[in-house]
N, C-alpha and C positions, 0 to 999 in steps of 0.2 A: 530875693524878693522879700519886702517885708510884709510882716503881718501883722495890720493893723487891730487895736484891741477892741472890743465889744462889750460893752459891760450887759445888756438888753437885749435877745431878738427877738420879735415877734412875728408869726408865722401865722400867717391866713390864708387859706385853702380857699381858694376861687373860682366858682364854675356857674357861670350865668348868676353874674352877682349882684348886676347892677341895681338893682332896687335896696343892698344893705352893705356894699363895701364905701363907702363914702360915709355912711354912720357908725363904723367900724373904725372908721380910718380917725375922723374927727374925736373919738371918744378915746381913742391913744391918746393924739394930741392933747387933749384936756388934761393930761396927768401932768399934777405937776411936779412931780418928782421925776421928768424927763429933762429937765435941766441942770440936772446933779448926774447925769450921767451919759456914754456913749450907748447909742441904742441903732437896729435896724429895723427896717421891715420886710419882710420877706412874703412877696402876695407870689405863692404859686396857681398859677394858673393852670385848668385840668380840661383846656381846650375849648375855652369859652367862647360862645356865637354872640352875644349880647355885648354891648359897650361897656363892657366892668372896667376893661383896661382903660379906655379912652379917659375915665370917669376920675381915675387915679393920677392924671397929669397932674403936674405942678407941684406935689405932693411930696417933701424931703424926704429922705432916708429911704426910700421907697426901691428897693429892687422885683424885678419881674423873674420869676421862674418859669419855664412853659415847660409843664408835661404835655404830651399831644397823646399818651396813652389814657383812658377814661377809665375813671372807676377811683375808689377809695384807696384801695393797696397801693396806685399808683402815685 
C-alpha cells in the first residue's frame, strides 16, 4: 500500500457546526499558499444533529471522521 504524502493538515473539530464550518472551510481555501503545496482536511465530527456535514459537500480535500462518542477528550 502506498502512502501518499501530505505536506498540510488541517483538523476541525465539528459538533453542531452549521452556522461556522463553511466560514472555516472558505478561509482555508483563501490561502494562497495552498497551491504550492499538498494539503488535507480532516472535519471530525463529534456526532453532529445539525446539517454541518450536508453543508460541507462539494468541498476538495475534505475527509469526514465520525466519533459517535461526545465530548472533547473524544
Amino acid at each position: 500500500m502506498e502512502i501518499s504524502k501530505v505536506d498540510i493538515s488541517f483538523i476541525l473539530p465539528c459538533y453542531n457546526a452549521s452556522k461556522t464550518i463553511k466560514g472555516c472551510l472558505d478561509s482555508i481555501y483563501s490561502q494562497t499558499i495552498l497551491n504550492r503545496f499538498s494539503y488535507e482536511i480532516l472535519v471530525v465530527d463529534n456526532n453532529s444533529v445539525d446539517d454541518s456535514l450536508e453543508l460541507i459537500n462539494g468541498y476538495s480535500h475534505v475527509k469526514i471522521l465520525k466519533e459517535t462518542v461526545q465530548g472533547r477528550s473524544h
